[in-house]
Structures are given as C-alpha cells and as structure tokens.
C-alpha positions as CSV (number, residue, x, y, z in Angstrom):
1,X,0.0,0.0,0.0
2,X,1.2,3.2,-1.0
3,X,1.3,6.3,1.7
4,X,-0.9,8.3,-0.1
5,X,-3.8,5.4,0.1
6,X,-2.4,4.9,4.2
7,X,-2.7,8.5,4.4
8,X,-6.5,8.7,2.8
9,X,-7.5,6.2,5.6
10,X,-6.9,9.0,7.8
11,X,-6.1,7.6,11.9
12,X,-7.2,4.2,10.5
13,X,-4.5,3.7,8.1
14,X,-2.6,2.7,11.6
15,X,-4.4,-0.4,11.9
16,X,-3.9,-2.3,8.6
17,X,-2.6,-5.6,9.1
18,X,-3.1,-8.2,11.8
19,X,-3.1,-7.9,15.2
20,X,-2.7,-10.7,18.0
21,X,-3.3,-10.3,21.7
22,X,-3.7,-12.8,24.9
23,X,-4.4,-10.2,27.7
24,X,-8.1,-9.6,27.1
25,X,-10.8,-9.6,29.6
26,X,-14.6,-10.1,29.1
27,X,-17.4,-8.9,31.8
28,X,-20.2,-10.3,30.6
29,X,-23.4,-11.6,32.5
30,X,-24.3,-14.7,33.1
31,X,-27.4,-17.0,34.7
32,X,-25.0,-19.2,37.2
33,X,-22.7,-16.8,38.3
34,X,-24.4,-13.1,37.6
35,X,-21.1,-12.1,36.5
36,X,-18.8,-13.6,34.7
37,X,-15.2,-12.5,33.5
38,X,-13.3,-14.4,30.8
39,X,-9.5,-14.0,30.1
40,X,-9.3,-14.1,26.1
41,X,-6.9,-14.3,23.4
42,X,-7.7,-12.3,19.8
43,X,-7.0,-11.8,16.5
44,X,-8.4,-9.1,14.2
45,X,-7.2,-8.0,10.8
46,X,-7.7,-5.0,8.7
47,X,-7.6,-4.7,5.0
48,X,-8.5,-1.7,2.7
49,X,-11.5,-1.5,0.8
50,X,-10.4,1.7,-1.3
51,X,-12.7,4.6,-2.1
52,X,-16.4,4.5,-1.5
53,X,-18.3,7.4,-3.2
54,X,-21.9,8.1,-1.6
55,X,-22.3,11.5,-4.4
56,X,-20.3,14.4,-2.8
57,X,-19.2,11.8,0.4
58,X,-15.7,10.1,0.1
59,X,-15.2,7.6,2.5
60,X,-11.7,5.3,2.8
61,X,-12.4,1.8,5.2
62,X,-11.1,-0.9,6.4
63,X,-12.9,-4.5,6.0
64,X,-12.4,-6.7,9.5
65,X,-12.7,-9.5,11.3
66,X,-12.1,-9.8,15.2
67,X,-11.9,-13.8,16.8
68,X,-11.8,-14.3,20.4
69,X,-10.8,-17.5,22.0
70,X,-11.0,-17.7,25.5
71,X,-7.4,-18.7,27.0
72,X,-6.8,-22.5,26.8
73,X,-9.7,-23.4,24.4
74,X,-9.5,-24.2,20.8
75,X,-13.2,-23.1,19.6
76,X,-14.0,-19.4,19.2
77,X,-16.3,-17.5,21.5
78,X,-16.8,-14.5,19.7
79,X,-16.8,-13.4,16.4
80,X,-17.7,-10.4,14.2
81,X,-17.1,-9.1,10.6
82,X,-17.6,-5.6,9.1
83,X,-15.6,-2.3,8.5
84,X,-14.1,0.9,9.3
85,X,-14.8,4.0,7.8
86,X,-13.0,7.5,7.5
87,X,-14.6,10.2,6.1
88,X,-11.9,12.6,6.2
89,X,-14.2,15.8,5.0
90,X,-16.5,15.7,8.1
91,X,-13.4,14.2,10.4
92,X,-15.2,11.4,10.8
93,X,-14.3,7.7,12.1
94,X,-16.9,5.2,11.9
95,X,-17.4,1.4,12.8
96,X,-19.9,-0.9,11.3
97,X,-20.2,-4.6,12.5
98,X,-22.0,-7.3,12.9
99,X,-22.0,-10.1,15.5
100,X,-23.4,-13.8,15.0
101,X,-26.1,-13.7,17.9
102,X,-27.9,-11.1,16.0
103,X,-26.5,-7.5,16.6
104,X,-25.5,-5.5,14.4
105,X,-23.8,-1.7,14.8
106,X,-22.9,1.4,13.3
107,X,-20.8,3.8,15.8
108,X,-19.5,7.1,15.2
109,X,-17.5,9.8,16.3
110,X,-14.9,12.5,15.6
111,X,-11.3,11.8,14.8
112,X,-8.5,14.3,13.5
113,X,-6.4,12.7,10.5
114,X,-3.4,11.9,12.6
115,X,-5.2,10.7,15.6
116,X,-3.9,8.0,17.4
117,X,-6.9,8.2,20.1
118,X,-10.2,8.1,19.1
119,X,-13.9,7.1,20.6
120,X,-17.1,5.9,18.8
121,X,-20.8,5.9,20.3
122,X,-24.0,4.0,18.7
123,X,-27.6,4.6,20.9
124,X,-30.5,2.3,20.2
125,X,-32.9,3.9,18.4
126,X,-30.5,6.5,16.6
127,X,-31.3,6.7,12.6
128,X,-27.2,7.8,12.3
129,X,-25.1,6.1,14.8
130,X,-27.5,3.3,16.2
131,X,-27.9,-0.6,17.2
132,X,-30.3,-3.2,15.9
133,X,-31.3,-7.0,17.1
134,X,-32.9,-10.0,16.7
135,X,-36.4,-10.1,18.3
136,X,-35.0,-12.4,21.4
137,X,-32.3,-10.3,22.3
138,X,-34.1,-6.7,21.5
139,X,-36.6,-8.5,24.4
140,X,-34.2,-10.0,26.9
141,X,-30.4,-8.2,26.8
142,X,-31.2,-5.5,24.9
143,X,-28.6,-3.2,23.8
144,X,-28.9,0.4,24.3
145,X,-25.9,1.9,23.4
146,X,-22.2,1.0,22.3
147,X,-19.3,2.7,23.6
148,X,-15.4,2.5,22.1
149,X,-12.4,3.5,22.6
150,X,-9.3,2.8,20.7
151,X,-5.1,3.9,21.1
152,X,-2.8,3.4,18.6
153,X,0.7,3.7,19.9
154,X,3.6,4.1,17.5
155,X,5.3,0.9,18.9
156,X,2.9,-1.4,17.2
157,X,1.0,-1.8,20.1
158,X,-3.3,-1.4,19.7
159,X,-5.5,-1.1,23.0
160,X,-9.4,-0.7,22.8
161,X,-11.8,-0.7,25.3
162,X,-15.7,-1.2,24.8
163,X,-18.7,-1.1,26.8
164,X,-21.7,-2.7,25.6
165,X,-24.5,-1.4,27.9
166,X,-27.5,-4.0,28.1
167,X,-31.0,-3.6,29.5
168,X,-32.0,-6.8,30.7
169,X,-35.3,-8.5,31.1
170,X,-36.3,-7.7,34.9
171,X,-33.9,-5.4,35.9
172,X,-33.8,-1.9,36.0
173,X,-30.2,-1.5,36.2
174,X,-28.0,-1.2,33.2
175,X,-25.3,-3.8,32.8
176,X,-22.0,-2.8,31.7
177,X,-20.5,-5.9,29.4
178,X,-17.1,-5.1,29.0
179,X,-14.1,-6.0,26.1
180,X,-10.9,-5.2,26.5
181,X,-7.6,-6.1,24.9
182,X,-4.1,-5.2,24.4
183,X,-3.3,-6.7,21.0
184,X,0.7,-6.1,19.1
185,X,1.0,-6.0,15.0
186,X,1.2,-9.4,13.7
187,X,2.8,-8.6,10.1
C-alpha cells in the first residue's frame, strides 16, 4: 500500500494488518454466576476496501474480522465481521459490525487525521449512529448503546476498550459488558 492510500484512511490507516493479543478480559453476564469474566486471546485483521463514493461523500475503510478464543480453548467464543470508515471531509471515524447472535452496529464519532486516540458511540434507536437485534435479544439483553475507545501507539502496540450497555429483562439497572484487549501487530 502506498502512503498516499495509508494516508486517505486518515487515523485508520494505523491499523492495517493483523493484530494478535492474549491479555483480554470479558465482563459479561451470566445466569450461574451473575457475572462472569473471561481472560481471552484475539486476533483481528484490517484490510482496505479503497474509495467509497456516496455522491459528494468520500469515504476510505477498512474491511475486519475480530476472533476471540478464551485462554486454553481451541473453539471461538466471539466473532464479528464488518468495516471501518474514514470520512476525512467531516473528520469522521466510523465502525460498522456485525456479530453472530444477531446484533449489528454502526458507531460514530470525531477523529482528527493523525489521531492516534479516538472514541465511537452507537444509541439504540438513533437513525445515524445506532444498534439493531434480533427479536430475542431486542426482548431479553437489549442493547442500548455501544461505547469504544481505541489507542494506537507508534510501537505497534493497539489497546481498545468497549462497553456494551445491556438492559435486561427484569432489571432496572443497566449492565456494563465489557471487552478489553491489548493486542501487538502481527505482520
């Protein structure tokens, strides 16, 4: 990839390439236990899609795929495909995704071109930056908003923290499930 397509990605350009980390953490609820946290190993990988022209919009992305294992088992248990987008006229950095149980996300939020710290925010119900799911889990752990935060640092090094806040089914408290990870470039 040439630096002038690296450079159109705008702070994503950073993260092309595969990245591998084993010091992740997963809060996540659960019916035995209440809560339940899960050490995790991951792997995502970024490759560029090119230009995408919406008329007068110019967007440069990244296609992805993140896989979680949990330490010491062979079968993944999480998975989730989709892209990033930089749209470097409105300063822009945007994540769409979706995940096998039936969720699927677009987050937003504002990103210089050289950022190596940015943050992204989806709300149920939003017609821009929002959150949709399957009937069961709209009902039971419904998501109502989507919270990430990413750091690049020039050492190759990627941390991201998320915070996927849940209304569940007879409680009136929102629950926090929480991803974290410290992953290193791969290639």
């Amino acid at each position: 990839m040439s630096e002038l397509e690296r450079e159109q990605l705008g702070p994503l350009g950073a993260l092309l390439g595969t990245w591998e980390g084993d010091a992740g953490k997963d809060v996540a609820p659960s019916p035995e236990l209440g809560i339940l946290e899960t050490p995790f190993r991951e792997r995502m990988t970024f490759a560029a899609t090119g230009l995408v022209a919406n008329h007068s919009q110019h967007l440069y992305g990244l296609r992805y795929a993140t896989t979680a294992w949990r330490l010491g088992e062979a079968d993944p248990f999480h998975e989730e495909v989709g892209y990033w987008l930089w749209d470097g006229a409105a300063g822009q950095v945007m994540r769409g995704f979706l995940v096998p149980r039936g969720v699927t996300i677009l987050a937003g939020g504002s990103a210089a071109a050289d950022a190596r710290h940015f943050d992204m925010a989806a709300d149920v119900g939003s017609e821009t930056f929002g959150i949709c799911s399957n009937p069961f889990l709209d009902r039971e752990f419904k998501t109502v908003r989507y919270e990430l935060s990413i750091d690049l640092r020039t050492d190759g090094e990627l941390s991201y923290r998320e915070d996927t806040q849940l209304q569940m089914a007879g409680q009136s408290e929102i629950f926090h499930h929480t991803d974290e990870n410290t992953l290193h470039r791969a290639d």
